[in-house]
Structure formats: C-alpha cells, structure tokens
C-alpha positions as CSV (number, residue, x, y, z in Angstrom):
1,X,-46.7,19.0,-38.0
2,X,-44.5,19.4,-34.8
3,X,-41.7,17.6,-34.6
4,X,-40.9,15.5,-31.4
5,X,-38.2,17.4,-29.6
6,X,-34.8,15.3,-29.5
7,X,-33.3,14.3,-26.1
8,X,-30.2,12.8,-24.9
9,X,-30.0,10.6,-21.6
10,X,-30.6,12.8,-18.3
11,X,-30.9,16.4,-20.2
12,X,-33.9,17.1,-18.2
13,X,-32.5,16.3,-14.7
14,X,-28.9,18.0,-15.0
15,X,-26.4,16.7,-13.2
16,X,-29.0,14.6,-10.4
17,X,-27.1,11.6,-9.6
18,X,-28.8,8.2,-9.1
19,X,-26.3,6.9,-6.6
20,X,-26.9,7.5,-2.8
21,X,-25.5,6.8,0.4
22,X,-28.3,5.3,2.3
23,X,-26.9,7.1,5.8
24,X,-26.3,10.1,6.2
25,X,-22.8,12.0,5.4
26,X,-23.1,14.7,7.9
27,X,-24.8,12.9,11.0
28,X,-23.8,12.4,14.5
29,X,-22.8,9.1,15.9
30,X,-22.1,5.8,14.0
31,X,-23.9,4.4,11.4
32,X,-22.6,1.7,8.7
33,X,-24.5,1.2,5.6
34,X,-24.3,1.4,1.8
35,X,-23.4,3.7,-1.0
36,X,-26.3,2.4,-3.8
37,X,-25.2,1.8,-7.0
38,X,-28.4,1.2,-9.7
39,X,-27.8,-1.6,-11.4
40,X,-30.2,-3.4,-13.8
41,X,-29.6,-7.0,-15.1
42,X,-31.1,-10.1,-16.0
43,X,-31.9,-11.5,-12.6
44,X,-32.2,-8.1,-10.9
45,X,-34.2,-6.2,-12.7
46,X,-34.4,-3.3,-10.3
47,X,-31.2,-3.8,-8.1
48,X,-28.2,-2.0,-6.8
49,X,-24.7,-2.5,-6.1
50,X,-24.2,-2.8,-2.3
51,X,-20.6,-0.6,-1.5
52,X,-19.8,-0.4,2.6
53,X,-20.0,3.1,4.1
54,X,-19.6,4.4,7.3
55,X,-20.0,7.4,9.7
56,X,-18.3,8.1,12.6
57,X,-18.6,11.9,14.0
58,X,-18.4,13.5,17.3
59,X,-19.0,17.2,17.4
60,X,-16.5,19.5,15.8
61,X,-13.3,18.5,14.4
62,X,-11.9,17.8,10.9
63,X,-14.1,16.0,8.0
64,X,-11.6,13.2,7.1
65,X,-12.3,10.6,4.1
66,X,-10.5,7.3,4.2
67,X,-10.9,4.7,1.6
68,X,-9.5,1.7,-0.4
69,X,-10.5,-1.0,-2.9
70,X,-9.9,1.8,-6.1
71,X,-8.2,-1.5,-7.6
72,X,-10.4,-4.5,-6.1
73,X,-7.3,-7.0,-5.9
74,X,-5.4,-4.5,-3.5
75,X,-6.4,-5.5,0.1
76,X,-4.1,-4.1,2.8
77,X,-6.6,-0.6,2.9
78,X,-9.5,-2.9,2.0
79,X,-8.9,-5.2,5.6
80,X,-7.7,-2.4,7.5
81,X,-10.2,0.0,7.1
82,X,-13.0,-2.9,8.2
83,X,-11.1,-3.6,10.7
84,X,-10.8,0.1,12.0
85,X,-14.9,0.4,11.7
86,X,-15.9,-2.2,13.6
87,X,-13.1,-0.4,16.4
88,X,-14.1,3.0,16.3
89,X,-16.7,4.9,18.4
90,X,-18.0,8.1,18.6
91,X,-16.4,8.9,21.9
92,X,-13.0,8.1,19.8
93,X,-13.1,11.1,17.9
94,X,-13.2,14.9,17.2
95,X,-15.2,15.7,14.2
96,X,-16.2,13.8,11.3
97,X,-14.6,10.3,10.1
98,X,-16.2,8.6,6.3
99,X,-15.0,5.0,5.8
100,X,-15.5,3.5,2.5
101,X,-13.4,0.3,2.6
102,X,-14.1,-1.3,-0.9
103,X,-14.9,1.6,-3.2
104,X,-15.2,0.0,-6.6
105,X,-16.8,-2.9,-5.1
106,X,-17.3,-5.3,-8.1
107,X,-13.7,-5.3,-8.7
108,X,-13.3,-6.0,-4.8
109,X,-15.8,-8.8,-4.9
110,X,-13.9,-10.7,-8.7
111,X,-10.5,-9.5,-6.9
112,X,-9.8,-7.3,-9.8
113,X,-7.8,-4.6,-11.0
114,X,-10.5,-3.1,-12.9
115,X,-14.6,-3.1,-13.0
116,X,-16.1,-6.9,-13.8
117,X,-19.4,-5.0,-15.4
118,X,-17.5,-2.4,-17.9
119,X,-13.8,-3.3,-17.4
120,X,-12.7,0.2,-16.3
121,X,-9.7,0.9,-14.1
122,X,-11.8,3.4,-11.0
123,X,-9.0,5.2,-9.9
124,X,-8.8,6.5,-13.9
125,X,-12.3,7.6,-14.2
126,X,-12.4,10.8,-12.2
127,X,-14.1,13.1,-12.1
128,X,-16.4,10.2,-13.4
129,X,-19.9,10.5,-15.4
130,X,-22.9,11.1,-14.0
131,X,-25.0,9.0,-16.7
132,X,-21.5,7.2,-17.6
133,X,-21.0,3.4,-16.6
134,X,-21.4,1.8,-13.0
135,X,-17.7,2.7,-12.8
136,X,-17.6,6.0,-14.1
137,X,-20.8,6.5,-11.7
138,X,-19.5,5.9,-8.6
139,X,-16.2,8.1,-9.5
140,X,-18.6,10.9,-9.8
141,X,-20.4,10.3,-6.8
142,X,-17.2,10.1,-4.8
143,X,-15.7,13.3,-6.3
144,X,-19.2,15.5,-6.0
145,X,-20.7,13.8,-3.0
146,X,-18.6,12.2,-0.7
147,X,-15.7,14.7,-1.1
148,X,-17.7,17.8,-0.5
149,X,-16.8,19.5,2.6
150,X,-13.9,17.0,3.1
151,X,-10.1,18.2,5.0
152,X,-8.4,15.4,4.8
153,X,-7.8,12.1,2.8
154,X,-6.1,9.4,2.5
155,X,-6.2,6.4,-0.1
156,X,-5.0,2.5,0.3
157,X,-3.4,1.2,-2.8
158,X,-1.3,-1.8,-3.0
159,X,0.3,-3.2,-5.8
160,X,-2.2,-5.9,-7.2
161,X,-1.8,-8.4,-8.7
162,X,1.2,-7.1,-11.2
163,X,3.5,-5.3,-8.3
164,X,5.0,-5.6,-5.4
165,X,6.0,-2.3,-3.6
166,X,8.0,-1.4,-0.4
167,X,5.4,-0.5,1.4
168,X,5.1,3.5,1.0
169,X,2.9,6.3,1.3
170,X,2.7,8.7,-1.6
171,X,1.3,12.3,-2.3
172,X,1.4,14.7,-5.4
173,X,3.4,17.9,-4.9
174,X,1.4,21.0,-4.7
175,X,2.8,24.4,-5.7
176,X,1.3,25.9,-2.5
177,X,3.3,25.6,0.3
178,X,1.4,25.3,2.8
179,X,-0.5,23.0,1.5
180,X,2.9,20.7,0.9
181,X,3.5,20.9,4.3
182,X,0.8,20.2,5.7
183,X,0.4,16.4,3.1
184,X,4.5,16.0,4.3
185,X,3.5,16.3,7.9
186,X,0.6,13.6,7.3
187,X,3.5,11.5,5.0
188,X,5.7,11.6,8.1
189,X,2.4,10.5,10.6
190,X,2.1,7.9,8.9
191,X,5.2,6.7,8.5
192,X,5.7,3.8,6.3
193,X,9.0,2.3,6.0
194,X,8.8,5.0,2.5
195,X,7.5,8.1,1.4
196,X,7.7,9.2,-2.0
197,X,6.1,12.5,-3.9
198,X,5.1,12.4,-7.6
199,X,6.2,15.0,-9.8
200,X,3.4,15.5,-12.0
201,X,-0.3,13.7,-11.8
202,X,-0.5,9.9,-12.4
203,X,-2.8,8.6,-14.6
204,X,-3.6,12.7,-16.5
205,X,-5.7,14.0,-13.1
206,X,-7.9,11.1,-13.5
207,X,-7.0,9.8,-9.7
208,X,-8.8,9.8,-6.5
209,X,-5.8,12.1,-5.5
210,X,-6.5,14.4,-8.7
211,X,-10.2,14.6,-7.0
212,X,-8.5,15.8,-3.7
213,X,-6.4,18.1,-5.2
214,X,-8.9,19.7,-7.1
215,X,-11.2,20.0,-4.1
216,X,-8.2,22.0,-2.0
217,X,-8.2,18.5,0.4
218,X,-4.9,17.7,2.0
219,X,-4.4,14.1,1.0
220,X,-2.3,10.9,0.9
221,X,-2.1,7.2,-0.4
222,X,-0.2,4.8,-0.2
223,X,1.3,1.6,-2.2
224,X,1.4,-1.2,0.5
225,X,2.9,-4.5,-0.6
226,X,0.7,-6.3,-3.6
227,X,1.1,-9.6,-5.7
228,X,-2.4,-10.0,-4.5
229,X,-1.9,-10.9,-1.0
230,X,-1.9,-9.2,2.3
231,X,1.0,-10.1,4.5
232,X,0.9,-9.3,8.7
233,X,3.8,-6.8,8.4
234,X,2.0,-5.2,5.4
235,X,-1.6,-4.9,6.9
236,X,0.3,-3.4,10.1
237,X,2.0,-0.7,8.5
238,X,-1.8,0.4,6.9
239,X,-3.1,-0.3,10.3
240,X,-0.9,1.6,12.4
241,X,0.0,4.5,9.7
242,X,-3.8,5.5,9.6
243,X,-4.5,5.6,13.2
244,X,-0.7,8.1,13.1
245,X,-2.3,10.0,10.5
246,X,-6.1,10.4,12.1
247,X,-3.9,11.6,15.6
248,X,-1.5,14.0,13.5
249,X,-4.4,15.4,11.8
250,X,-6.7,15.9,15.4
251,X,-9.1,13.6,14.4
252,X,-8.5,11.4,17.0
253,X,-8.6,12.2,20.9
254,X,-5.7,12.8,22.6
255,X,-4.9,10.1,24.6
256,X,-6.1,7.4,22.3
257,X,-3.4,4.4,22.0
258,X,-1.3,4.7,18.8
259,X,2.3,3.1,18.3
260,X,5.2,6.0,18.0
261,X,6.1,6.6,14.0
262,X,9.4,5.6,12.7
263,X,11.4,8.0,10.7
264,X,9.8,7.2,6.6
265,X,12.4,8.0,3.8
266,X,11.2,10.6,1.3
267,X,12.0,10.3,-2.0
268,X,10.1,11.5,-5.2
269,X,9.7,10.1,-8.3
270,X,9.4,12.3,-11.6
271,X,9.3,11.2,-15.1
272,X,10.4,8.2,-17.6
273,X,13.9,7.7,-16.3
274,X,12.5,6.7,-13.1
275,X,10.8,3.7,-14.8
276,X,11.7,0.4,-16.4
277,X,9.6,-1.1,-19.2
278,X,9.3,-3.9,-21.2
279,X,10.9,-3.3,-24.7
280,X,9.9,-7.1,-25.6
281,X,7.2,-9.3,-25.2
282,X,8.4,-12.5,-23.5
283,X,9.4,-14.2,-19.9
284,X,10.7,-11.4,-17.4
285,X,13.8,-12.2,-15.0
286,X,14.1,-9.3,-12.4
287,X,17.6,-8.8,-11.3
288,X,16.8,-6.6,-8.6
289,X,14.1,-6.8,-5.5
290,X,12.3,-4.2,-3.4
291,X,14.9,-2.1,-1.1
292,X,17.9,-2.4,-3.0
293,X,20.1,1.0,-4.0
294,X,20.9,0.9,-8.3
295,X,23.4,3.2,-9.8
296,X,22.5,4.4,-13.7
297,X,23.5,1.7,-16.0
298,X,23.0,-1.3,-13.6
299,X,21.1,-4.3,-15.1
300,X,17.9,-4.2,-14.5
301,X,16.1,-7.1,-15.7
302,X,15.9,-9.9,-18.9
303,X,13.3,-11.1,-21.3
304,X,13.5,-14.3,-22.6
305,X,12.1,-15.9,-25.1
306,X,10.9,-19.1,-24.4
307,X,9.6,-19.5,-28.7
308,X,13.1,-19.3,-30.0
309,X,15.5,-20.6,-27.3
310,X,18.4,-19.7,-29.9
311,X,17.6,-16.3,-29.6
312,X,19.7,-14.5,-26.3
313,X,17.7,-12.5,-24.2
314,X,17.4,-8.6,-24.0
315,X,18.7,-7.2,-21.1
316,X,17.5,-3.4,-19.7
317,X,19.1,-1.3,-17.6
318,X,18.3,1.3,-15.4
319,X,18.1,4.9,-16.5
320,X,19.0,7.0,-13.4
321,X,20.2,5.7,-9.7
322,X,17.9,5.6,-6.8
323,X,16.3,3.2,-4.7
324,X,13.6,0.1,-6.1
325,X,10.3,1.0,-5.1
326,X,8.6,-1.7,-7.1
327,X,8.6,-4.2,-8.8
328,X,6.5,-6.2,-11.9
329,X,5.6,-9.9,-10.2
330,X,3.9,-12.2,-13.2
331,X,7.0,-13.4,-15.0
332,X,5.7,-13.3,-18.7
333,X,5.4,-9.5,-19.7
334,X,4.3,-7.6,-23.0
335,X,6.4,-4.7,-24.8
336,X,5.1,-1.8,-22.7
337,X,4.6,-3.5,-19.1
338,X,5.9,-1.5,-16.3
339,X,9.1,-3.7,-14.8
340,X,10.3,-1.4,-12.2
341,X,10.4,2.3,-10.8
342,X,12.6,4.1,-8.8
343,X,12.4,7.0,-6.1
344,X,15.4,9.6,-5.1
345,X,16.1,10.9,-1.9
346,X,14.6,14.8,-1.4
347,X,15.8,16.7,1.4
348,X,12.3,18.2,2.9
C-alpha cells in the first residue's frame, strides 16, 4: 500500500510569503495603506494585522526606506514619521520615498518592547521566517520585500521604556570605505546632538541594520530619548535630522526648507568595557546622568537591597572613560540588566 507522502508547513510553495503591502512598492505618486499581516484568532477568524505604509515617489531619484516602531514603546520615529506623511507630496521629491512608521505594530499598539501575540523582540528576528510567528513574519517581509531595490535607510529607535539616551544617531562600521563614508556623511546630515558607530553587530546580525547591511544599503538609526515618552526637543531632533538626511541623500528637492545641521559628536562604542551591568538583583541608584564625561574607575551606580537593610550596597564602576550615552530608568534591576554604556570620541 502507498504510503501518504509526509509534508512540513509551506514545502510546496517555497519561500511565497503571505504578507503583502496592499499599494504598490514601486508606483508613482502617493498612496498610504497597509502592510497585511494574516492573523487568525478567536474573534477574527480570517483577519490581518493592519501595519501603516506609504509611497511617496516622483520620477528618478534614490529608493530611500524610513521606519520606526522595531520596539512598539519607542515613539519619537513612530510620531515623526506620521507626521512627515501627512507633509510630503510628490512634487517634494526626487525618486522613491517608503514610510513605515509602526513596523511591529502590536507592540506599537500594547506600547511594548516586544510582540503582544509571541513576545519576540522584532528588531532580533531578522532575517525573519517566512512560516515563523507574526513577528518573525513581518521581519522577513521587511528584509526580502520592502528592502529590495532600497539605497538608503534609516531606523528610529528610542530607548523604551528601560533607557534613556542622549539623543544620537548610530551606524555599524563597514570595512568598505566608501560605503563608511557615505553612512558618516548621512550621520553628520542628520545631526543629532550625537553620533556613535558600533564596533561589531548588535544583537548577532539579527537587526534591521544587519538587514541593510546585508543588502549593500547605506543606512542609519538612531536612539532618541526613551523612558517611554516623547519630549518636544526629542521629537525635533527626529523631525529635523530626517528631513537633513532625505536632502543630504538627494531625495528631497533642492530648495525644500530644512533647518541648518549642527556639528554631531562621533564617538563609537565597541565591546564590554563600554557597558555597565548589573552584578545584583536589587534597587539601582545611578550616580551619573546622560552627557556627563567618566574617567575609568569612577562610580558608576549602587544596588541596594531593600530585603536585608543591614546588608551595604554594591557599588560598580566604570570600566574605561568616555562620555554617558545612556542610561537604565526603572530603579529595581536584575543581575544582568544593562545600567549604562559609554561612547569614545573617533577622529573621522
């Protein structure tokens, strides 16, 4: 008797994903819409996950990619790039302009870090899975869809709700040179108050900058601010750094209105020395804020411990000088939380 051939979930498709864009990537003009996300549940049997997209193109020019809401409780990139739809026309640009202001969506709507439906972190599940989760889904969508044909990028990040940062942009160092020079030149455009590289991949090449890097895009992000709020001065320096970086890059015509840069400080920011964590689990007291200059040795932070009040606290210190990019906000930490990092000034 012959024996029913085994299968496993989408063999006979291949790679064919289920998500969608229900505009067009490549069009003329302006069109808004939504990226469509399957989703079956109990009182949606056949639904989908609404996320934001939109189009703006005129003619030839550079394909540019801007987006935010990676982490759903960052929201500097997520207001700013709304905001910069509903401004933008056609006649504004030179080439090809994709907006996708609250990527992972369900985290933007529960104001979350990660994914409410399968609790993964987005901007770790690159390259994604095309029969993975809803997460891992939309990661793989954004890397082999929306990416394809793409010169530019540039990713919002804020802290969240666990860090503050000086507001900064950020970018990976590339060992082509060209290619460096051409993400410094879109770091300096955009000019926030801080620029810092990264030594090696964060998060193991799982990033939305890991995707752009292993697409050949030249691409940026940034860490605006966080605690999970939005301040004026914060939402200002995403507002005005992407309209910078759109102009430096030629996306944007000529004589469109866009406030002069400041000079941004470059630093980088390498490996474990660079970072403070928690050796305790217990009540955190920073000693340091945002902006300020350390020296190796200087305190750092406490950890108290609230269950035996006879017991003194621990006190860290930092591992190497440099300036305080960020720091942790909730007060009560575990062994292993990220307390602070640093950057170092790079001459460029």
């Amino acid at each position: 008797m012959k024996q029913p051939k085994a299968s496993t979930p989408g063999a006979d498709f291949g790679e064919v994903s289920s998500v969608h864009s229900d505009i067009s990537l490549s069009g003329e003009g302006k069109s808004t819409g939504y990226i469509r996300v399957p989703h079956s549940v109990d009182r949606s049997a056949y639904g989908w996950i609404p996320i934001p997209i939109a189009r703006i193109s005129n003619g030839h020019g550079p394909k540019v990619v801007l987006i935010a809401g990676n982490h759903g409780d960052e929201w500097e990139g997520q207001v700013a790039l709304a905001n910069l739809i509903r401004a933008l026309e056609p006649r504004d640009v030179r080439g090809r302009l994709i907006i996708v202001p609250s990527a992972n969506f369900p985290a933007a709507m529960a104001a979350s870090r990660t994914s409410p439906i399968d609790a993964i972190n987005m901007n770790r599940a690159y390259p994604g899975n095309v029969n993975g989760t809803v997460t891992e889904q939309i990661a793989f969508w954004i890397e082999n869809k929306l990416l394809d044909g793409i010169d530019y990028a540039i990713d919002l990040h804020s802290g969240g709700n666990s860090l503050m940062y000086l507001p900064s942009g950020l970018a990976m160092r590339d060992s082509d040179p060209n290619h460096m020079q051409e993400i410094i030149q879109l770091l300096k455009a955009f000019a926030a108050p801080v620029s810092y590289l990264q030594a090696s991949p964060q998060g193991g090449g799982r990033t939305f900058l890991s995707a752009c890097r292993r697409r050949g895009i030249v691409a940026m992000g940034t860490e605006l601010g966080g605690g999970g709020t939005m301040t004026r001065q914060t939402l200002a320096v995403a507002e005005t750094g992407i309209l910078r970086a759109l102009l430096q890059i030629g996306l944007l015509r000529d004589d469109f209105p866009v406030q002069e840069p400041r000079k941004t400080r470059l630093t980088e920011v390498g490996g474990d020395d660079y970072y403070v964590y928690a050796s305790e689990s217990g009540v955190f007291e920073a000693l340091v804020e945002p902006g300020e200059e350390v020296m190796i040795g200087d305190k750092a932070a406490r950890i108290h411990f609230p269950d035996t009040p006879t017991r003194d606290p621990v006190e860290l210190t930092f591992k190497r000088s440099g300036l305080v990019l960020c720091k942790r906000l909730p007060s009560r930490c575990e062994r292993g939380d990220c307390l602070f990092h640093l950057g170092s000034d790079v001459n460029d």
